[in-house]
Backbone as CSV, one residue per row, in Angstrom:
resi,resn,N_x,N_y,N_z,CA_x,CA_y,CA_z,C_x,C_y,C_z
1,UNK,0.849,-1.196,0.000,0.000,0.000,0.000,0.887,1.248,0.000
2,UNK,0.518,2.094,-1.064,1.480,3.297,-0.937,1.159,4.337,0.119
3,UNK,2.076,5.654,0.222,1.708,6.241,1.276,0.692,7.063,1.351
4,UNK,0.009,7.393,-0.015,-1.206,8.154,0.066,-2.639,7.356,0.177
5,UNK,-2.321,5.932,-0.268,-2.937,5.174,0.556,-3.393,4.995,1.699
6,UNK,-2.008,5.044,2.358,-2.339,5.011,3.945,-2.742,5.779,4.750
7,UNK,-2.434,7.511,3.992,-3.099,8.550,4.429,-4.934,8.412,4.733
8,UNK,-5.017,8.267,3.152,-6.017,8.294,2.764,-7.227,7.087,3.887
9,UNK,-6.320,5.874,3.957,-6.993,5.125,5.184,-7.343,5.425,6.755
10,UNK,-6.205,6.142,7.277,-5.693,6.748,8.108,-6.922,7.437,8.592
11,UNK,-7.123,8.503,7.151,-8.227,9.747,7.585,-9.614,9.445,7.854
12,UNK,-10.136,8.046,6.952,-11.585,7.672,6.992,-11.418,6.826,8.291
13,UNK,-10.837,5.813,8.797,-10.708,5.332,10.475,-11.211,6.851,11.246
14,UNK,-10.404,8.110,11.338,-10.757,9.253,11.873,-12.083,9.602,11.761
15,UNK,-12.182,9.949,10.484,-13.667,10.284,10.365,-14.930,9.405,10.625
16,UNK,-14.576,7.916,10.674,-15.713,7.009,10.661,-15.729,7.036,12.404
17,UNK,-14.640,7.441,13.463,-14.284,7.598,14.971,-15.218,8.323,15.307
18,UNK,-15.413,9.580,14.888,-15.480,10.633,15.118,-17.207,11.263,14.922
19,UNK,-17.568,10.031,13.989,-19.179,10.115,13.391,-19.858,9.188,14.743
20,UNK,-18.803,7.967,14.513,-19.594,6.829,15.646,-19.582,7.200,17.197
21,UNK,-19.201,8.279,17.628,-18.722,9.229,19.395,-20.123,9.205,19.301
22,UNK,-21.501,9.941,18.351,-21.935,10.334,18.410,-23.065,10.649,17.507
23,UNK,-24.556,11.249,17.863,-25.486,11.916,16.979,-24.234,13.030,16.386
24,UNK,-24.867,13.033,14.871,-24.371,14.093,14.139,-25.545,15.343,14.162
25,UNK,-25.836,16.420,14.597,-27.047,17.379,14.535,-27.226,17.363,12.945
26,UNK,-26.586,17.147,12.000,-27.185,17.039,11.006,-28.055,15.874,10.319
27,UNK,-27.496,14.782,11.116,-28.265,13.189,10.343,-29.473,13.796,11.726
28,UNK,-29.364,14.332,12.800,-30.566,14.189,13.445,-32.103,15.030,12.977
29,UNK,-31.706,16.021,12.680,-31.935,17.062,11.468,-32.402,16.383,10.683
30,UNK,-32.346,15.436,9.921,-32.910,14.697,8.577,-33.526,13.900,9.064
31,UNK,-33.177,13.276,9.750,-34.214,11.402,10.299,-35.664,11.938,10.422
32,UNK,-35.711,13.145,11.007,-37.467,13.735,10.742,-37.836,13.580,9.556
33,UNK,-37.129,14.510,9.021,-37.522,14.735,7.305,-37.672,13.477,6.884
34,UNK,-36.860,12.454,7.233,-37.054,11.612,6.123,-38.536,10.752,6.354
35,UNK,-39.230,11.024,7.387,-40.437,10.424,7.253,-41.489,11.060,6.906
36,UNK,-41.322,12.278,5.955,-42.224,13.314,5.069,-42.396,12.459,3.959
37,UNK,-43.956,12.238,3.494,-43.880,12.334,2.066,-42.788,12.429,1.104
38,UNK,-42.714,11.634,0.325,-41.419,12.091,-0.412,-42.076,12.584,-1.649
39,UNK,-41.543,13.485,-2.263,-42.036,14.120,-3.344,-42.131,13.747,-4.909
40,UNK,-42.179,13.700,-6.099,-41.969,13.315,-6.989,-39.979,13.088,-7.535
41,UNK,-39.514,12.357,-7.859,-38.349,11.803,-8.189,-37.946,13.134,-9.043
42,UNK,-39.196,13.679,-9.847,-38.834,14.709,-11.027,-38.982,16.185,-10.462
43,UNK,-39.284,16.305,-9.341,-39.269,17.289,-8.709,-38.854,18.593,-9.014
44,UNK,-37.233,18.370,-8.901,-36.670,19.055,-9.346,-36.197,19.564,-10.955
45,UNK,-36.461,19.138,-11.710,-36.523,18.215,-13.697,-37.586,19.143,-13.861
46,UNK,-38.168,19.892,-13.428,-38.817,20.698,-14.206,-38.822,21.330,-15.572
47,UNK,-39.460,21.652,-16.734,-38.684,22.366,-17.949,-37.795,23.388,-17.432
48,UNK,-36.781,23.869,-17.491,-35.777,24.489,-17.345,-35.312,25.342,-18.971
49,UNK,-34.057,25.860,-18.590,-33.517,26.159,-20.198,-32.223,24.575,-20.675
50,UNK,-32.906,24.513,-21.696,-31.628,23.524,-22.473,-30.835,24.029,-22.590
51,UNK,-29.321,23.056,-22.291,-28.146,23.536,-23.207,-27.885,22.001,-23.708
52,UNK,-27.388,22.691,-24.639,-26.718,21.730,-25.591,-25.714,21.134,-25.186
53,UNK,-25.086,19.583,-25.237,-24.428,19.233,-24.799,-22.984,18.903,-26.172
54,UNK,-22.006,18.871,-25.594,-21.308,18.477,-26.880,-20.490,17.001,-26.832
55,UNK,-20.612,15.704,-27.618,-20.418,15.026,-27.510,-18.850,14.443,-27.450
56,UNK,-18.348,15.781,-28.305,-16.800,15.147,-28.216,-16.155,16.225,-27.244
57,UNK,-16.856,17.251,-27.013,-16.042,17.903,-26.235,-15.742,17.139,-24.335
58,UNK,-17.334,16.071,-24.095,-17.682,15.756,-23.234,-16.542,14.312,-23.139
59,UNK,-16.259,13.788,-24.608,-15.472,12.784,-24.647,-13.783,13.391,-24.372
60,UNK,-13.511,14.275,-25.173,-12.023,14.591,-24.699,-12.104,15.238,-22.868
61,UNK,-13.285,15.259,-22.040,-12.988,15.605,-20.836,-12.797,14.237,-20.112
62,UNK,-12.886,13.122,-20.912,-13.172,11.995,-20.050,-14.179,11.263,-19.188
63,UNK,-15.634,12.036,-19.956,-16.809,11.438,-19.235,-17.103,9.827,-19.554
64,UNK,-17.075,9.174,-18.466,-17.395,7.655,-18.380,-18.672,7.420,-19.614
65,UNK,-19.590,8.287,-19.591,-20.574,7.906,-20.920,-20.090,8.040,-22.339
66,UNK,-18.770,8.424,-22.406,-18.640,8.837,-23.989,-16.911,8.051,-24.402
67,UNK,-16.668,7.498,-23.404,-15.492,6.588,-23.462,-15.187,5.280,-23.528
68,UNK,-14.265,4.354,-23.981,-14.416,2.932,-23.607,-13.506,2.733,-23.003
69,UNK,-13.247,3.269,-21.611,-13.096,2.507,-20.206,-13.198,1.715,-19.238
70,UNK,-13.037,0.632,-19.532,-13.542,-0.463,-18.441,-13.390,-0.307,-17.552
71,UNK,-12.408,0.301,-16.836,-11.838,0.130,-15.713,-12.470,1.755,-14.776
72,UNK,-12.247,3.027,-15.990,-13.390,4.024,-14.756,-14.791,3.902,-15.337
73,UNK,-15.539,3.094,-15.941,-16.492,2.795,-16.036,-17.399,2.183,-14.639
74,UNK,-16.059,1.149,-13.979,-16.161,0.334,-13.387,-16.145,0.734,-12.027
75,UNK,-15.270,1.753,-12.275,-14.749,2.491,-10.713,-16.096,3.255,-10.696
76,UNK,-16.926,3.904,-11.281,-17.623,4.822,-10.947,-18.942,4.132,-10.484
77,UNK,-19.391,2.945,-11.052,-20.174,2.170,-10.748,-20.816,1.809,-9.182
78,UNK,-19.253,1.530,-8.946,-18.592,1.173,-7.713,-18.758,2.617,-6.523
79,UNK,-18.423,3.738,-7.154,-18.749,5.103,-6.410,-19.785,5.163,-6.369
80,UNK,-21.083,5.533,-7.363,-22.049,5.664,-7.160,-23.140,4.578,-6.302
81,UNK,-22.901,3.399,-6.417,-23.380,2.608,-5.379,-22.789,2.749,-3.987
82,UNK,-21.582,2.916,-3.828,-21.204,3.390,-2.276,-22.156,4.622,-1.670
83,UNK,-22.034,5.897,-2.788,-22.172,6.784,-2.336,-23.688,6.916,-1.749
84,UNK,-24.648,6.375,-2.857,-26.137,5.994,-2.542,-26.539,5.362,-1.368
85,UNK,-25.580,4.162,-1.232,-26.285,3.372,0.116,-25.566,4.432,1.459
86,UNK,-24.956,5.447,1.455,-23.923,5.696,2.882,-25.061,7.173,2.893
87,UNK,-25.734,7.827,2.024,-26.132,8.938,2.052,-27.742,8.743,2.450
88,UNK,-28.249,7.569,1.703,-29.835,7.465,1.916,-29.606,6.504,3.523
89,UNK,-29.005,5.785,3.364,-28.593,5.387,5.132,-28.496,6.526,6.266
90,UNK,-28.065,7.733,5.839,-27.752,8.856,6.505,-29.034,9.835,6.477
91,UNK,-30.191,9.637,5.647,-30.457,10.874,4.975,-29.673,11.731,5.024
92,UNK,-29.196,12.039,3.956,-28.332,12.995,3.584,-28.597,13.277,2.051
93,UNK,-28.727,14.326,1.738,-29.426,14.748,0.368,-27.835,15.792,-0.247
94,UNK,-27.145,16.258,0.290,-26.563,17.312,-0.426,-24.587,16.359,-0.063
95,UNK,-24.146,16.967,-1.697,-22.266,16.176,-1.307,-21.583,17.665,-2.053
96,UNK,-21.001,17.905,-1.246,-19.885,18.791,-1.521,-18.678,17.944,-1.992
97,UNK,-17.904,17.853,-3.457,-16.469,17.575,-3.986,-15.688,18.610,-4.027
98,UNK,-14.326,17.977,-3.250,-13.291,18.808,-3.492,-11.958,18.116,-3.471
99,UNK,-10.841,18.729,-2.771,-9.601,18.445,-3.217,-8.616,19.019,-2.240
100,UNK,-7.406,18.751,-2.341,-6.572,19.562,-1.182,-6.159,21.003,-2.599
101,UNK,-5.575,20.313,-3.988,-5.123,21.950,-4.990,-5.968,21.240,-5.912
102,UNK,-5.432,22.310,-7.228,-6.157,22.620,-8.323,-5.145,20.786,-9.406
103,UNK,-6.193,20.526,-9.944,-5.566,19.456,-11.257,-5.599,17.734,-10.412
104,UNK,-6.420,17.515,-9.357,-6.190,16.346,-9.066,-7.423,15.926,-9.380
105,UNK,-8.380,16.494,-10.317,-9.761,15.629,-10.983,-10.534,15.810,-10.118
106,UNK,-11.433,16.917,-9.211,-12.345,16.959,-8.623,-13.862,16.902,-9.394
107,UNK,-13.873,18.299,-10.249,-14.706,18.795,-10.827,-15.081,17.635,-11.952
108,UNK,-13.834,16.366,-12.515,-14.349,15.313,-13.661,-14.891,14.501,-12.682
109,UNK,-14.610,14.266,-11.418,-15.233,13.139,-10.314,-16.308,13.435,-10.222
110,UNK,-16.555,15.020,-9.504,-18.351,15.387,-9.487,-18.589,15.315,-10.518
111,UNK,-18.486,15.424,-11.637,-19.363,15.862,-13.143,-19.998,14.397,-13.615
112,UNK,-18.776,13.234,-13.068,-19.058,11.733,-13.905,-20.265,10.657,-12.560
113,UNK,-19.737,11.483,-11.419,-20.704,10.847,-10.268,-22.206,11.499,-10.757
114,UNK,-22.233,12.811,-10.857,-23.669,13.451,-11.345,-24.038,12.619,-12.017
115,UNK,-23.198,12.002,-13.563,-24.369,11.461,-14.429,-24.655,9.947,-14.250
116,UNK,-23.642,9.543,-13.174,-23.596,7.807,-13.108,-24.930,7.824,-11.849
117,UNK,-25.285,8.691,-11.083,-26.348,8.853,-10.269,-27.816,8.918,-11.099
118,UNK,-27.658,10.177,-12.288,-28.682,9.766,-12.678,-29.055,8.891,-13.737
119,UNK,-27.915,7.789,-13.740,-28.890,6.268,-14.297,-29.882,5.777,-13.744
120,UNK,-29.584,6.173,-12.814,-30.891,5.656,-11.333,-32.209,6.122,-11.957
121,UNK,-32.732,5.583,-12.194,-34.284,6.030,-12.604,-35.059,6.750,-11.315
122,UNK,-34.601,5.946,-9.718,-35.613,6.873,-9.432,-34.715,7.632,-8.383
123,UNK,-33.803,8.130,-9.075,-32.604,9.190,-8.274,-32.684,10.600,-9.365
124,UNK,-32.604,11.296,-8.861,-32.701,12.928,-9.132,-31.101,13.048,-9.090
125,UNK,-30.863,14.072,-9.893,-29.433,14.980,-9.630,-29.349,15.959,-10.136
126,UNK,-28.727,17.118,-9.199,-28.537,18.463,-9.231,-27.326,19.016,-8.969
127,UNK,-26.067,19.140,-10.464,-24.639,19.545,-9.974,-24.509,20.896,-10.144
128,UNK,-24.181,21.582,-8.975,-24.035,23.224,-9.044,-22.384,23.608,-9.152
129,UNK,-21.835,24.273,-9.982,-20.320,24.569,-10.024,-20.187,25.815,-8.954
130,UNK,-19.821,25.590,-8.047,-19.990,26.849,-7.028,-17.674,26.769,-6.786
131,UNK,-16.933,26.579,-8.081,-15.672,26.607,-7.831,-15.583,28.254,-8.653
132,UNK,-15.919,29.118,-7.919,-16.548,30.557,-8.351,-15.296,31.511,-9.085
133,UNK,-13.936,30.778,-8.472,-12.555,30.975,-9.304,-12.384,30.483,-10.577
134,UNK,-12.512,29.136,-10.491,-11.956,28.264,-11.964,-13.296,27.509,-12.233
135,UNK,-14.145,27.898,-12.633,-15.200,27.218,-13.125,-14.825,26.533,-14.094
136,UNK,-15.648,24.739,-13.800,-14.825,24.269,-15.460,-16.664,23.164,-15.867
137,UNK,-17.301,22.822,-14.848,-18.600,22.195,-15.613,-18.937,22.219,-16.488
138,UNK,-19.348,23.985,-17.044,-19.898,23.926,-17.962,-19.351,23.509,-19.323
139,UNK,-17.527,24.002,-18.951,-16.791,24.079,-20.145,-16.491,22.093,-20.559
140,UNK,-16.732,21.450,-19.257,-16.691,19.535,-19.583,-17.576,19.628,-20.623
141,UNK,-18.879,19.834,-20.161,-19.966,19.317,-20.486,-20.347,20.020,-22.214
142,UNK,-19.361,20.852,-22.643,-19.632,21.376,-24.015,-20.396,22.259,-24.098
143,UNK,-20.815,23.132,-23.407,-22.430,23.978,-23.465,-22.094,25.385,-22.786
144,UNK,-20.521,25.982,-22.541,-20.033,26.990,-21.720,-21.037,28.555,-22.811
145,UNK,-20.672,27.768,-24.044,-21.329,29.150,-24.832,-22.782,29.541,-25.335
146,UNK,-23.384,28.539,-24.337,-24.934,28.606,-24.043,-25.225,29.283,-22.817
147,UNK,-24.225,29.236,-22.198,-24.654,30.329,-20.472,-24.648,31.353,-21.064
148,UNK,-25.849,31.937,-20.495,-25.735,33.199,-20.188,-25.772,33.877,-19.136
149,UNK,-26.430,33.273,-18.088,-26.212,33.374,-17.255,-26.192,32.285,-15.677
150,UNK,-25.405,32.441,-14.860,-25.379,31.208,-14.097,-24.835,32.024,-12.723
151,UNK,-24.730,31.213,-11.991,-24.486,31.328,-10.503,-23.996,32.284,-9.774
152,UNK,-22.709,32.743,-10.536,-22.432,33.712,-9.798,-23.118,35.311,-10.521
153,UNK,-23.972,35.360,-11.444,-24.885,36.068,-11.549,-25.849,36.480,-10.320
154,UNK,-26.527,35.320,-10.212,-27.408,34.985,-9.263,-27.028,35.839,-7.931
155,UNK,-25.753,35.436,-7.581,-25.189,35.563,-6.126,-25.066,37.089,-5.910
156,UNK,-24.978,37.796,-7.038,-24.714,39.408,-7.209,-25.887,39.973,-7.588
157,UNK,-27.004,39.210,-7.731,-28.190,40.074,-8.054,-28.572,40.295,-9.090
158,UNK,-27.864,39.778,-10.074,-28.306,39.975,-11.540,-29.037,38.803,-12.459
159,UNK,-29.342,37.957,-11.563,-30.012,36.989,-11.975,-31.113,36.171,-10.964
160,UNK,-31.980,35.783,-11.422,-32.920,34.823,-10.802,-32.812,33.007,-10.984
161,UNK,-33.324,32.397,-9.927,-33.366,31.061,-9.771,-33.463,30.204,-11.242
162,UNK,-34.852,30.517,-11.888,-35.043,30.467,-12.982,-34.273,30.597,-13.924
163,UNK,-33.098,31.628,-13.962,-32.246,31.754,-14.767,-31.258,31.019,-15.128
164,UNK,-30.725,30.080,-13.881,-29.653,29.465,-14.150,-29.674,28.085,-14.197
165,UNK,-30.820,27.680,-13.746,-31.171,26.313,-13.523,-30.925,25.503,-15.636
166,UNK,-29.776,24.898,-15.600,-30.156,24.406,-17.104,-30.402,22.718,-16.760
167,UNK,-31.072,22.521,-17.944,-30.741,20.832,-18.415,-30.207,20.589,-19.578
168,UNK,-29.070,19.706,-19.504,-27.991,19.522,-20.381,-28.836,18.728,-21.809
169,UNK,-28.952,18.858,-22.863,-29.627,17.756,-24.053,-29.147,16.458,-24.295
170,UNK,-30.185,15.714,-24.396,-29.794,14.152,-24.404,-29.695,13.532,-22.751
171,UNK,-29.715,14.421,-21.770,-29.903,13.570,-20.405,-30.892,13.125,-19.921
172,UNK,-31.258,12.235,-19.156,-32.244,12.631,-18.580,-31.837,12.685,-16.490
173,UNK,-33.046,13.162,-15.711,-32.529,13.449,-13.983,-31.559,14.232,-13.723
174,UNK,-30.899,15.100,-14.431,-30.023,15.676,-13.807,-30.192,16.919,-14.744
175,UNK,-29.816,18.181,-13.800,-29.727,19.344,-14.087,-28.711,20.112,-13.519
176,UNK,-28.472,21.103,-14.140,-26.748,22.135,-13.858,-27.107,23.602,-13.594
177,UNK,-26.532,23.766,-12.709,-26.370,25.172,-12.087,-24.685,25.461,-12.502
178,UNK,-24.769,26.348,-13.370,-23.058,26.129,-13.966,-22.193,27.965,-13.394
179,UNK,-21.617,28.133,-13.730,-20.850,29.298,-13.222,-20.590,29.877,-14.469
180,UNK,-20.465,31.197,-14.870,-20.036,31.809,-16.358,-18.428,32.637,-15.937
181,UNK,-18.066,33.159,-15.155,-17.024,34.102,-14.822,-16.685,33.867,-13.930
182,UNK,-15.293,34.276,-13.610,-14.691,34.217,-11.922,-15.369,35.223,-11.153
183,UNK,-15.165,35.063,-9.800,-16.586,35.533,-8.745,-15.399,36.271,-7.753
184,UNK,-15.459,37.828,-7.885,-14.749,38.143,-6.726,-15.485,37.913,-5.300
185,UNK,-14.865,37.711,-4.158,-15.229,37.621,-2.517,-16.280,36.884,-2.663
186,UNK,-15.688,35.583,-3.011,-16.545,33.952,-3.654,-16.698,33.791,-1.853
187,UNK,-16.238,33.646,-1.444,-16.484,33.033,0.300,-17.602,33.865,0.399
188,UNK,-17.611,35.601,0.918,-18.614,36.316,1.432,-20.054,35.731,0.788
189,UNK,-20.010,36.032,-0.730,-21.342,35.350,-1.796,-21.542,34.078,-1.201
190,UNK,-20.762,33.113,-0.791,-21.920,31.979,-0.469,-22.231,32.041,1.286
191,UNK,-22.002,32.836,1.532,-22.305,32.810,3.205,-23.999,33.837,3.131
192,UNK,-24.242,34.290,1.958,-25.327,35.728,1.911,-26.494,35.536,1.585
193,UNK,-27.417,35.998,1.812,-28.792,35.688,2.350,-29.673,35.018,0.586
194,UNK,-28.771,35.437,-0.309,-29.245,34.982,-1.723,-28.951,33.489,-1.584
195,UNK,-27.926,32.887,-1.119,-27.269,31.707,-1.480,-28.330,30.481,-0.222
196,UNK,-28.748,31.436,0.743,-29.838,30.844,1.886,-30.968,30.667,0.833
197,UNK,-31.041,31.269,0.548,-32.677,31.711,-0.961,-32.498,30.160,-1.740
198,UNK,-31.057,30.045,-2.310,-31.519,29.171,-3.179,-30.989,27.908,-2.605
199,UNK,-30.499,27.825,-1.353,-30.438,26.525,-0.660,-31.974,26.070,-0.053
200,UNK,-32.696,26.973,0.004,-33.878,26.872,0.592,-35.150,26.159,-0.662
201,UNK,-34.751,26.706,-1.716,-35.324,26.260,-2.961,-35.221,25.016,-3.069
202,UNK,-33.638,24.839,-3.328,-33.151,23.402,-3.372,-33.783,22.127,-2.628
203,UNK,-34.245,22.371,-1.183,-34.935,21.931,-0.628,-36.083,21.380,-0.923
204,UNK,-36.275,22.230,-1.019,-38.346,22.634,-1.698,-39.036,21.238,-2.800
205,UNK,-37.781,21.842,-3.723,-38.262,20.780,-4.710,-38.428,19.118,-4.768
206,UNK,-37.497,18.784,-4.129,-37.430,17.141,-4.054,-36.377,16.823,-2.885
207,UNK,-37.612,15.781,-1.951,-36.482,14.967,-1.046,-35.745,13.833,-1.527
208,UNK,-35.808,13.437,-2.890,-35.204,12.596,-2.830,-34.105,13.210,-4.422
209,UNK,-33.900,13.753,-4.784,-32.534,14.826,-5.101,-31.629,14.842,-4.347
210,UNK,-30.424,14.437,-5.295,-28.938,14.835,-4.080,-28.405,15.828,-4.640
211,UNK,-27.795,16.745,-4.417,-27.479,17.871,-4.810,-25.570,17.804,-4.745
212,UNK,-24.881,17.880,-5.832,-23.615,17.586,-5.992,-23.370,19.117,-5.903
213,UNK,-21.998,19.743,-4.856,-21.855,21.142,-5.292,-19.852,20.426,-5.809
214,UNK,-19.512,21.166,-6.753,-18.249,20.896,-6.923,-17.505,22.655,-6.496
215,UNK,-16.799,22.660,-5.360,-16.052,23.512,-5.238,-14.534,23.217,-4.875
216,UNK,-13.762,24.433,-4.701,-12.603,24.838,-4.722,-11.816,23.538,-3.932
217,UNK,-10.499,23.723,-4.313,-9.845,22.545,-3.435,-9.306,23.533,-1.632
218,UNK,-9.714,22.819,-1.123,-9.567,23.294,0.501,-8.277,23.840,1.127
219,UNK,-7.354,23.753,-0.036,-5.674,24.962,0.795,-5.656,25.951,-0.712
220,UNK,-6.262,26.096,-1.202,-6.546,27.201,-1.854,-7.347,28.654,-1.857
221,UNK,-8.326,28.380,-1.389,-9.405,29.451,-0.522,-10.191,29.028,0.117
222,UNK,-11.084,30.038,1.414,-11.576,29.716,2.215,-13.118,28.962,1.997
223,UNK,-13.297,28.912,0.489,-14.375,28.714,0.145,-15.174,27.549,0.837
224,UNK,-14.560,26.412,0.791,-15.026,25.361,1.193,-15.214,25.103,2.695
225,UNK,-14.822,26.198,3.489,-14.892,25.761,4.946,-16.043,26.866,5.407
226,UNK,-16.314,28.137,4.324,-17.262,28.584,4.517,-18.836,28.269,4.229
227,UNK,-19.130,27.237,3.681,-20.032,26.612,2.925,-20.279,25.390,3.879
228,UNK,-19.241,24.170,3.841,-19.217,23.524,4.315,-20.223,22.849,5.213
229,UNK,-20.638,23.368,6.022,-21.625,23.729,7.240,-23.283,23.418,6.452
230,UNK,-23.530,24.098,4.945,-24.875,23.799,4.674,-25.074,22.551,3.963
231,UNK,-23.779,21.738,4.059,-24.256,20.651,3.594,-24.209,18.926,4.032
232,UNK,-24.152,18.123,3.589,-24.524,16.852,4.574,-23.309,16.474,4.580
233,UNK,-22.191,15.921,3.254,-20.929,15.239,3.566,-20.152,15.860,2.830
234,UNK,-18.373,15.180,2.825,-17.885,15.968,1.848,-17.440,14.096,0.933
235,UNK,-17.246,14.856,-0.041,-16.420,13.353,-0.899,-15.009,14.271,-1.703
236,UNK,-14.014,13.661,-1.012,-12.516,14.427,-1.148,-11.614,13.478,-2.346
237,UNK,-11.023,13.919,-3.080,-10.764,13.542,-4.031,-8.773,13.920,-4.109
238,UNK,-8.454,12.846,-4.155,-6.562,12.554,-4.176,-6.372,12.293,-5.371
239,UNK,-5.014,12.531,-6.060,-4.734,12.024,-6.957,-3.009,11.115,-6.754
240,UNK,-2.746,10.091,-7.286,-1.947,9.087,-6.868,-0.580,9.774,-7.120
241,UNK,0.513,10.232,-6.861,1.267,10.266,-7.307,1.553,12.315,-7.486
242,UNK,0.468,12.440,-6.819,0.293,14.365,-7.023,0.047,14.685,-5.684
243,UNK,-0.998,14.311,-4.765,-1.582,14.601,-3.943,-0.416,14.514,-2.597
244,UNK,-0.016,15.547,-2.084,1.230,15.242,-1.150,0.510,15.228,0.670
245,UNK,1.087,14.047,0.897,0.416,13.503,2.194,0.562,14.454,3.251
246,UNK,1.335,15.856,3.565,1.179,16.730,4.509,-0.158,17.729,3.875
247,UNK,-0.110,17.851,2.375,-1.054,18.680,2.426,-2.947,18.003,2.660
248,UNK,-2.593,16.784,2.386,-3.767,15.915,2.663,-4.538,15.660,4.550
249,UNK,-3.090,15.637,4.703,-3.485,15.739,6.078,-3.910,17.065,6.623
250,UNK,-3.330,18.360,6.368,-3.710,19.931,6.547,-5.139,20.077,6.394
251,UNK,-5.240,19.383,4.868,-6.988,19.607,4.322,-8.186,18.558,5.245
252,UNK,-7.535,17.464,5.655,-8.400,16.998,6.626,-8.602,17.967,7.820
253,UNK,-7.561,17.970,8.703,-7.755,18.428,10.288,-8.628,19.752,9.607
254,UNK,-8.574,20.584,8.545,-9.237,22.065,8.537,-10.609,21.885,8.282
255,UNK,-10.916,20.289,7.537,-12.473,19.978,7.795,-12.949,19.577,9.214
256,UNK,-12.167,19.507,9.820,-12.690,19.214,11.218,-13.803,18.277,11.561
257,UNK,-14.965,18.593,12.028,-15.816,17.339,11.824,-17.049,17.224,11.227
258,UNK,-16.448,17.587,9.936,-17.650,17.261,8.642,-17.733,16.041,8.615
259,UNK,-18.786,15.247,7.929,-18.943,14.632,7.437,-18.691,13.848,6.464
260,UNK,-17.081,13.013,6.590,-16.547,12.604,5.466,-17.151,11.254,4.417
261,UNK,-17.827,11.246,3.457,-18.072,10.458,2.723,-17.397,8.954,2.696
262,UNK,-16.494,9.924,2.109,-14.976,8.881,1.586,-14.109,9.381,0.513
263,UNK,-13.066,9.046,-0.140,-12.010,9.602,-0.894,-11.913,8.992,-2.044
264,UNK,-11.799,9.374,-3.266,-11.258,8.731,-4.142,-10.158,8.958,-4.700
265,UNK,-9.711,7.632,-4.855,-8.118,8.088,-5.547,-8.039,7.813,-7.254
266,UNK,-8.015,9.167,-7.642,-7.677,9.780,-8.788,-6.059,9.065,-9.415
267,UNK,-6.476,8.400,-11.146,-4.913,8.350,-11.659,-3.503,7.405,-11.004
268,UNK,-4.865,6.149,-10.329,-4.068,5.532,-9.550,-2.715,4.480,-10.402
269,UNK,-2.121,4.369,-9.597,-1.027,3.293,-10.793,-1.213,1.954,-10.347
270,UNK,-2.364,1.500,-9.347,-2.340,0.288,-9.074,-3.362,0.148,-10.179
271,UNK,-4.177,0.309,-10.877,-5.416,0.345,-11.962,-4.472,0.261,-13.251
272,UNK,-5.569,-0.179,-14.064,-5.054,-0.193,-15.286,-5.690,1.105,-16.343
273,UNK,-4.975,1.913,-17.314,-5.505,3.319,-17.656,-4.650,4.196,-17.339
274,UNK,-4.792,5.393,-18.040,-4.136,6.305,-17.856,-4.233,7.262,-16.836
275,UNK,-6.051,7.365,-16.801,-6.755,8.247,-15.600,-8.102,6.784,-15.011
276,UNK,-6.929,6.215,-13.992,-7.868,5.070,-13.053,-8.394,5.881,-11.992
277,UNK,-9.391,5.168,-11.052,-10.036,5.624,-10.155,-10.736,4.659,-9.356
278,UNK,-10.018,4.997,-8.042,-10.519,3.656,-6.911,-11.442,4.594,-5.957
279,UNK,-11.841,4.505,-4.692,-12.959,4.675,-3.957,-12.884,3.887,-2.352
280,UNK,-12.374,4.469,-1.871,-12.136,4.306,-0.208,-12.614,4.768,0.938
């Protein structure tokens, strides 16, 4: 086992310690909810605005639907069934992805978990790019020059709910809240009474929607520790051979006691592929 391995083991023993001490106020928080009515699956799937999706642009990003990968075909399979049984076990509706820096595959992890979730017929998905610096969703998914407007619009007042909500063409269950521009005083904007507005929305529409946010990697800006807090878990994302085990460890202790999912390791060399992907 290599050493980011062992990190990586190291940290979920911690976090799985640290869940079992105790009620989490947030799973206690949900166990009500979850004996509400549950709402329609399409809840959230409302007509929206289309964007167009682009097929090869979606293939040179490496989306599991447009590749012949066996192996992250396989891995993601494998994620999305983990992630389903540990979250509806939890009620837990909302996953924050991130990273310790920038280039270890966060934003392709959330983007390929979004669409391997909604194979699920009766699973909803909702990926919001809230990485308000380096937005890259929209630009995977082929459709950057169909925004017009998106999130961090929203967050400044120049846009409405309605506005940004898209559905990608050719999907079906899942819809994008994408980002168009870099977002100055990205931390303050998601702490502000707009971003309560549309977490509150989010809600509204469907309990049984998980809501993917892909933001910033966690020793880069404060973004993620300011947010953090409105949502159920995090799913942290390493890459084999990049990801350096002091800064992995930094980005843990500064999550303190969120809710860790679990980790995936990005570009592993025990896999076969160029860009493998395991799940721990």
């Amino acid at each position: 086992m290599s050493k980011i391995q062992k990190s990586i083991q190291k940290a979920i023993e911690k976090s799985r310690d640290s869940q079992s001490a105790g009620h989490h106020p947030k799973r206690d928080a949900r166990s009500g909810a979850a004996k509400k009515d549950k709402k329609s699956v399409s809840g959230i799937f409302r007509l929206f605005k289309t964007a167009q999706t682009d097929k090869e642009v979606m293939e040179k990003s490496r989306f599991v639907s447009e590749v012949d990968d066996r192996s992250a075909i396989a891995a993601y399979k494998i994620l999305r069934t983990r992630v389903l049984q540990r979250m509806r076990s939890n009620n837990w509706n909302s996953l924050l992805v991130t990273s310790t820096s920038a280039g270890e595959g966060k934003t392709l992890t959330a983007s390929n978990l979004a669409l391997s979730l909604s194979r699920d017929v009766n699973q909803a998905v909702l990926l919001i790019d809230l990485d308000l610096q380096r937005s890259k969703v929209a630009e995977y998914f082929g459709f950057d020059v169909e925004i017009k407007q998106g999130i961090g619009d929203y967050l400044n007042g120049k846009a409405e709910i309605p506005d940004i909500v898209y559905t990608p063409s050719g999907l079906e269950r899942i819809s994008i809240i994408p980002n168009r521009t870099a977002v100055e005083n990205s931390s303050d904007l998601l702490s502000n009474p707009r971003m309560k507005e549309l977490m509150n929305w989010i809600r509204q529409q469907s309990d049984q929607a998980i809501v993917i946010f892909d933001m910033p990697p966690v020793l880069v800006s404060d973004d993620v520790l300011a947010f953090c807090p409105e949502t159920d878990a995090v799913l942290f994302v390493v890459a084999e051979g990049q990801t350096e085990r002091a800064s992995l460890e930094k980005a843990m202790s500064l999550l303190g006691e969120s809710n860790l999912l679990g980790l995936v390791l990005n570009k592993s060399a025990e896999s076969r592929g160029e860009n493998a992907y395991g799940y721990y």
